[in-house]
C-alpha positions in Angstrom: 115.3 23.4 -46.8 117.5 24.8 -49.4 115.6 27.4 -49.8 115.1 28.5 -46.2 118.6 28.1 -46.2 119.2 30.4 -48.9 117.0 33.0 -47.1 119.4 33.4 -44.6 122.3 33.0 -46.6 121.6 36.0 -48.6 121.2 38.7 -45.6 123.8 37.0 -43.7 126.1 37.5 -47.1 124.6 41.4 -47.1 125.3 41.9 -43.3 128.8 40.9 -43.6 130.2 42.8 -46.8 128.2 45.7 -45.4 129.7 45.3 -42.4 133.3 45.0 -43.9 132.9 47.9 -45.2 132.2 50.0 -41.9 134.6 48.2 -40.7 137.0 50.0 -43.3 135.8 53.3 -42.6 135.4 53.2 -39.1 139.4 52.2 -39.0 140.4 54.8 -41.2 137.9 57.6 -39.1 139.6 56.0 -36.3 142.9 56.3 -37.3 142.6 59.8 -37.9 140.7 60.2 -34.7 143.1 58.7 -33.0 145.8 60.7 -34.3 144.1 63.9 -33.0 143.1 62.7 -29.6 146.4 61.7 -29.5 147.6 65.3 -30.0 146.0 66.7 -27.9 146.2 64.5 -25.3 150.1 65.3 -25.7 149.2 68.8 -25.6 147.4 68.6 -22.2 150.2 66.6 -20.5 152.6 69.0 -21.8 150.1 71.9 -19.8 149.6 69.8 -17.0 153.9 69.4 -16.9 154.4 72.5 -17.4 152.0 73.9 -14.4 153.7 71.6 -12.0 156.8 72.8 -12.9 155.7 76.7 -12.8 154.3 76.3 -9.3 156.3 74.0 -7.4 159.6 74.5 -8.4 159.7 78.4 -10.2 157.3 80.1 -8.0 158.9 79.7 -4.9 162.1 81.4 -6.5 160.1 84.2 -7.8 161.0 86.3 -4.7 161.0 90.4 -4.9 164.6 90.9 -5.7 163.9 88.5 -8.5 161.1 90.9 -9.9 163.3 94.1 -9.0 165.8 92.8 -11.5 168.6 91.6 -8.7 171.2 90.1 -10.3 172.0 87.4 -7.2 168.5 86.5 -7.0 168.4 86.2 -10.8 171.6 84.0 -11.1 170.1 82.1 -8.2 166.8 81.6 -10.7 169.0 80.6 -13.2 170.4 78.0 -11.2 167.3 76.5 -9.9 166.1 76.3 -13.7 169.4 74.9 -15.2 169.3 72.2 -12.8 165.3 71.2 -12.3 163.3 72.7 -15.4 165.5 72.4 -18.3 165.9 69.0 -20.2 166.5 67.8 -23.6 162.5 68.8 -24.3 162.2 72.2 -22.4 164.4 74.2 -25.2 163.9 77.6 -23.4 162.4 79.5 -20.2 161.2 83.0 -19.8 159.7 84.9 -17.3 157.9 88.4 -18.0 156.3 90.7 -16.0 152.9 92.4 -16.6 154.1 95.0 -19.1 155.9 92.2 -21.2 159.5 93.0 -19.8 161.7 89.6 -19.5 162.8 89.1 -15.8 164.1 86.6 -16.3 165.3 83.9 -19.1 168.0 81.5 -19.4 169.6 83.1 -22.6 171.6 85.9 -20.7 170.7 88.5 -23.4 167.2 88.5 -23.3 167.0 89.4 -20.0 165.5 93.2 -19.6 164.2 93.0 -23.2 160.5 94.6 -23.6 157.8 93.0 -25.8 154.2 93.4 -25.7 152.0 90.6 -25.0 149.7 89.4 -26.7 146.0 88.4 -25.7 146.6 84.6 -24.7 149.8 85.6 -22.9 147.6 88.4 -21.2 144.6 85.9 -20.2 147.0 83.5 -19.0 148.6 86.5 -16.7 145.6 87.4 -15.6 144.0 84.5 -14.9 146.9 82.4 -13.6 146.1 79.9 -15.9 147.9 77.5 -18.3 147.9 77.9 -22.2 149.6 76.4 -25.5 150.3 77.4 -28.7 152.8 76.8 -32.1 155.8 79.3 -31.5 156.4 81.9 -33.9 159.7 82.1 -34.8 159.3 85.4 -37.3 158.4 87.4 -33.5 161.1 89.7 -32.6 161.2 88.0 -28.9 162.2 84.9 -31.0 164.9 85.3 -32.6 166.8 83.7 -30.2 165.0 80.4 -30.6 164.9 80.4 -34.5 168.3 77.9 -34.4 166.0 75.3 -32.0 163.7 74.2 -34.8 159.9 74.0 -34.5 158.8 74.9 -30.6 155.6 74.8 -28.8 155.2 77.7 -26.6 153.3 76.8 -22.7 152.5 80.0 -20.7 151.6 80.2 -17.1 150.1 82.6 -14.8 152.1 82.9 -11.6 152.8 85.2 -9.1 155.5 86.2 -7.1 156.4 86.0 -3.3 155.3 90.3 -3.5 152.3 89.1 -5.3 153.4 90.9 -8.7 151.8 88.6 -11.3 154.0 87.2 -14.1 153.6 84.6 -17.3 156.2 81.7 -16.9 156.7 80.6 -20.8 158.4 77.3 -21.5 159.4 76.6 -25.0 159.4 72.5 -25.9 160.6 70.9 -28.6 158.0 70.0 -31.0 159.6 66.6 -31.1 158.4 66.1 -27.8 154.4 66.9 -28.0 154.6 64.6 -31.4 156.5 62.0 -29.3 154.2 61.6 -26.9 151.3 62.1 -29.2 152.9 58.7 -30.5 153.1 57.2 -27.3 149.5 57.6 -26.7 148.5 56.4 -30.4 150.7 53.4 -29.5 149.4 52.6 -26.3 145.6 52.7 -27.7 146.4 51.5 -31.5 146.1 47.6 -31.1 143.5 47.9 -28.8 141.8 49.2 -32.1 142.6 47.1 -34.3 142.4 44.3 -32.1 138.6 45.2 -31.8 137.9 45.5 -34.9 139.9 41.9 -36.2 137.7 40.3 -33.5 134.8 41.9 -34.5 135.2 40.8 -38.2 135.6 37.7 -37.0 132.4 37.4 -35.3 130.0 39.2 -37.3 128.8 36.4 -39.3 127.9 34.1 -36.8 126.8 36.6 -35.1 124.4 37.3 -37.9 122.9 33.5 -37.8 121.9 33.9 -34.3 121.1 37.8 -34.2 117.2 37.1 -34.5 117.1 34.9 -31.6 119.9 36.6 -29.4 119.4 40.3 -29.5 117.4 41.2 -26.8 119.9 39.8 -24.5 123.2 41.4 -26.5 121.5 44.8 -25.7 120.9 43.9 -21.9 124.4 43.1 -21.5 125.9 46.0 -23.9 123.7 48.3 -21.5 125.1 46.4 -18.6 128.7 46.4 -19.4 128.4 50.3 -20.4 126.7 51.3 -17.2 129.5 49.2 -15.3 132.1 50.8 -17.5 131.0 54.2 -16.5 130.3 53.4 -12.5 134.0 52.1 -12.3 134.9 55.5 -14.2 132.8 57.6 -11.6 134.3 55.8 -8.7 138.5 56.3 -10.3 137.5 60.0 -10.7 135.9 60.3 -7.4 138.4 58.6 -5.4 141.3 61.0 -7.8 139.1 64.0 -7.0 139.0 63.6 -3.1 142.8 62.7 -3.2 143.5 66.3 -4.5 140.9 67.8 -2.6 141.6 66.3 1.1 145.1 66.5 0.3 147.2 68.6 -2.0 144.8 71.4 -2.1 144.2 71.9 1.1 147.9 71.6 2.2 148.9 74.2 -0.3 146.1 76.8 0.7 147.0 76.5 3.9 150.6 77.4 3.2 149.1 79.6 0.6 147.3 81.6 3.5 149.9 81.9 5.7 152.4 83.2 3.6 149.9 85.9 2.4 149.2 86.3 6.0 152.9 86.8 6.5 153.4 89.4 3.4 150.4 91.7 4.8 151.6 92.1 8.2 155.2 93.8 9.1 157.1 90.5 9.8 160.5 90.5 10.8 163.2 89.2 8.3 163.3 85.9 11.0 159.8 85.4 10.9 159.2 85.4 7.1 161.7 83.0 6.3 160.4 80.7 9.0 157.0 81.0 6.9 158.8 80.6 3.7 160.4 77.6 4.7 157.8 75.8 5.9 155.5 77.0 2.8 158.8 75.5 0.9 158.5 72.1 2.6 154.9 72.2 2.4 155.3 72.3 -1.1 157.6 69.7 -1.3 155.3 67.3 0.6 152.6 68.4 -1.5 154.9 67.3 -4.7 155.7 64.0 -3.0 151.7 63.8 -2.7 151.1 64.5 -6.3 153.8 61.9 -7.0 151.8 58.9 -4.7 148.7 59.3 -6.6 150.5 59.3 -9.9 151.8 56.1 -8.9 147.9 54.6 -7.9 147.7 55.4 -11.5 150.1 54.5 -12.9 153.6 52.5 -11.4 156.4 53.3 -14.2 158.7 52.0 -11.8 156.8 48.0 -11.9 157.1 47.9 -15.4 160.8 49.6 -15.6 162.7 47.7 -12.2 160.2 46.0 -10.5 158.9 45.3 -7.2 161.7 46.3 -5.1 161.6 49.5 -6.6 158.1 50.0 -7.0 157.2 49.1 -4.0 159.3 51.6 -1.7 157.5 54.5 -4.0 153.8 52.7 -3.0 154.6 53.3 0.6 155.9 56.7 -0.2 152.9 58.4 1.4 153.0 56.0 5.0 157.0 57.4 5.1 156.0 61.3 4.8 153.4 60.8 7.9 156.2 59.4 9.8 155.4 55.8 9.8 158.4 52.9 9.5 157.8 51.1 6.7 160.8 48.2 5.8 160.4 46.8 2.4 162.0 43.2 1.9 162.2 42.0 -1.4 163.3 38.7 -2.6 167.2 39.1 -4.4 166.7 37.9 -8.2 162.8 37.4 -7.9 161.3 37.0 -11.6 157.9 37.2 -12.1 155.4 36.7 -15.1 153.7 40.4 -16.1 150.2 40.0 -14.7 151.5 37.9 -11.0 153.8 41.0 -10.4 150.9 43.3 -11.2 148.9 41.6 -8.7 151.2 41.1 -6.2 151.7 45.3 -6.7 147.6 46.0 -6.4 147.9 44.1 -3.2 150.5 46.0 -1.4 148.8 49.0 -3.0 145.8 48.0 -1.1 146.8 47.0 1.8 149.3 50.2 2.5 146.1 52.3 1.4 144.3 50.3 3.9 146.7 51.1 6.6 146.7 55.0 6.3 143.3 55.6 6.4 142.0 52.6 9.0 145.2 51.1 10.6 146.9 54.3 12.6 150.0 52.2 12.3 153.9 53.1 13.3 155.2 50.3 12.0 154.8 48.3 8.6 156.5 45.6 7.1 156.3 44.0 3.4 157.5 41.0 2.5 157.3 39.4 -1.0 159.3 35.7 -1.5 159.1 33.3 -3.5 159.6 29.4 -3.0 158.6 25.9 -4.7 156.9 27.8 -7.6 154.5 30.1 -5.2 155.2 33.8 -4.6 154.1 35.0 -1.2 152.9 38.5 0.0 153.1 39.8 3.2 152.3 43.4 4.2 151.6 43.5 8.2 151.0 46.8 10.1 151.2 47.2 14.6 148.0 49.2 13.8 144.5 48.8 15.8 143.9 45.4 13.4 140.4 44.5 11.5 138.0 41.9 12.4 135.4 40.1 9.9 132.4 42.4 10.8 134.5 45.2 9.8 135.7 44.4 6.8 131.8 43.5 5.8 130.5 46.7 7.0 133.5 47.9 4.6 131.9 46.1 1.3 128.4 47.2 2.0 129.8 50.7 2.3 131.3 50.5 -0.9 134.8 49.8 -0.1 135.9 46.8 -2.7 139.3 47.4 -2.7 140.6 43.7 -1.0 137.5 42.0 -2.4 138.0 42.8 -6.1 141.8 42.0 -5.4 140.5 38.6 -3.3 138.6 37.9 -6.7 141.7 38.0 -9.0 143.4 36.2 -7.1 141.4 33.3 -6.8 141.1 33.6 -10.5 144.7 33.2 -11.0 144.6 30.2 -8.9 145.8 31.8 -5.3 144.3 32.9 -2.0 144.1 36.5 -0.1 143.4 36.2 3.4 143.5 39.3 6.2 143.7 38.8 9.5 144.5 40.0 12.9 146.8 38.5 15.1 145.9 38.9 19.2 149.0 41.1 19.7 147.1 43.4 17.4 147.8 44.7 14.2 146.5 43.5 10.6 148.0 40.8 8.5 147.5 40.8 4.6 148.9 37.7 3.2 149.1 36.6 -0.8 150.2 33.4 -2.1 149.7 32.8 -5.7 151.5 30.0 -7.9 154.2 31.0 -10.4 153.7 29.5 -13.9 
């Protein structure tokens, strides 16, 4: 007995200091993984910030006169920047033609300067694309920056109303991409170390019942993984069509008719009825951007709440045209995770009624008495029945289901229904602990 006991002892004793040590080195590996995901994760966001900035807010002022040198059209540039583009982050802004001549920038003197390009400003010209790298200060089209400390340059491939390509440059503070690149260590860090606390924890008895237990452990770490990466392939499908059904398309069509409107001999009249609408296009398209931002992530849950956060979910219902009233409760306090769901609901039900519902009216309703919090989100649309909302889950559509499923586990009820006056009805009740 002691013996046998002994037997198991000893490997159990090995597995675990052996383990202890991976452990060690995979949290420092990690750690300095981490710190360069997190990096250039920053990086990317500051591209991805930096494109949205170029295109929908500088390159609808790039018009000709801008590119001729005009000094109206430029000051009205430099107004547009001052107020929208430059924060406490974006340190600088430039914009250079082709043969590296500065049309614009918002340091007075360095506009008309020449300096030549170099190849990743080029590329990025060329191929309207976006591009980072550290600033050199010691450049001669620097030296006005050398007094804002350590900058990371951002170029841009644009091109203005006349089609002449140019490189929009923003300079940001260095503060900013490591900022963020803490952010995003923060916001991944304890999930780390978390992990690996609870997997120290576990490896030893783990190790007593590894003989007898690991043929299932690898069904369900193949399971989970395969679920983990369906659920990733749905996010970045559903992401995917969003842009593709809806941004993009909206700004080539405006793209088109604008270039439409430069080729042909338009009267003065006539191209600025195209430029406006390719303006408010542009805007709608922003607003579009903004919605699915929000899917991902809702800043304004976490920062004020439902009655804030909400208003911004129906955001896309309100630029189609469709009355939406939001009502929610004065001085309503709810724990984290209730909020959250009470936000996925809405989420899903306003998602439900712009692609199914062809509503003009939509109400949403959150309350809360006697301890139970209460959800209601009801459209005048063409309404649901049981069949269809079936035909919906064998289709793949899990939205209200999943939702259904949480809240059951947190101890309320999600029904939908359709009244006889027409219309569709999704109501939450969940208790408040």
């Amino acid at each position: 007995m002691n013996r046998g006991r002994g037997e198991i002892l000893r490997p159990v004793a090995t597995f675990a200091l052996s383990g202890l040590a991976v452990l060690v080195l995979v949290a420092v590996a990690g750690a300095f993984a981490l710190r360069s995901l997190s990096h250039s994760e920053a990086v990317r966001d500051a591209r991805r910030l930096a494109t949205v900035t170029g295109r929908g807010i500088v390159e609808p002022a790039l018009t000709t006169a801008v590119v001729r040198g005009d000094p109206a059209a430029i000051a009205r540039l430099d107004r547009i920047v001052r107020r929208r583009v430059l924060a406490p982050d974006v340190a600088r802004v430039k914009v250079w033609n082709a043969e590296g001549k500065i049309l614009y920038a918002d340091e007075p003197a360095l506009i008309g300067r020449r300096y030549p390009l170099g190849a990743p400003e080029l590329h990025a010209l060329r191929a309207q694309s976006a591009a980072t790298e550290v600033t050199d200060l010691t450049k001669p089209e620097n030296a006005f920056e050398r007094n804002l400390g350590q900058l990371t340059s951002v170029y841009l491939g644009l091109r203005a109303q006349d089609g002449t390509p140019v490189l929009f440059e923003e300079y940001l503070r260095s503060s900013a991409i490591a900022g963020s690149s803490r952010s995003v260590a923060r916001l991944f860090a304890p999930i780390g170390i978390a992990a690996l606390i609870v997997l120290a924890a576990l490896q030893v008895p783990l190790a007593w019942r590894m003989a007898h237990r690991i043929r299932n452990a690898q069904r369900d770490r193949v399971l989970l993984l395969q679920h983990a990466i369906d659920a990733s392939e749905q996010e970045r499908r559903v992401i995917a069509a969003g842009l593709h059904d809806g941004v993009v398309q909206e700004l080539a069509g405006h793209s088109f008719q604008m270039a439409a409107a430069l080729e042909r001999d338009q009267p003065v009249a006539e191209l600025r009825r195209v430029l406006a609408g390719g303006a408010a296009g542009t805007r709608n398209a922003i607003r579009q951007l903004r919605s699915l931002l929000l899917e991902i992530y809702p800043p304004a849950l976490r920062d004020q709440g439902l009655h804030a956060a909400l208003p911004d979910a129906a955001a896309p219902l309100t630029a189609r045209g469709v009355e939406v009233v939001v009502d929610v409760q004065a001085g309503l306090d709810l724990p984290t995770e209730v909020e959250r769901l009470v936000f996925r609901t809405a989420q899903e039900a306003i998602r439900n009624v712009g692609a199914h519902a062809a509503a003009e009216h939509v109400t949403i309703d959150v309350a809360q008495t006697n301890g139970t919090v209460t959800l209601r989100v009801a459209d005048d649309g063409r309404g649901v029945d049981q069949d269809e909302l079936a035909r919906r889950r064998l289709d793949g559509h899990m939205g209200l289901a999943l939702l259904q499923d949480l809240a059951e586990t947190a101890g309320g009820r999600l029904q939908v229904t359709s009244p006889p006056g027409g219309g569709t009805v999704v109501e939450l009740e969940v208790a408040v602990p």
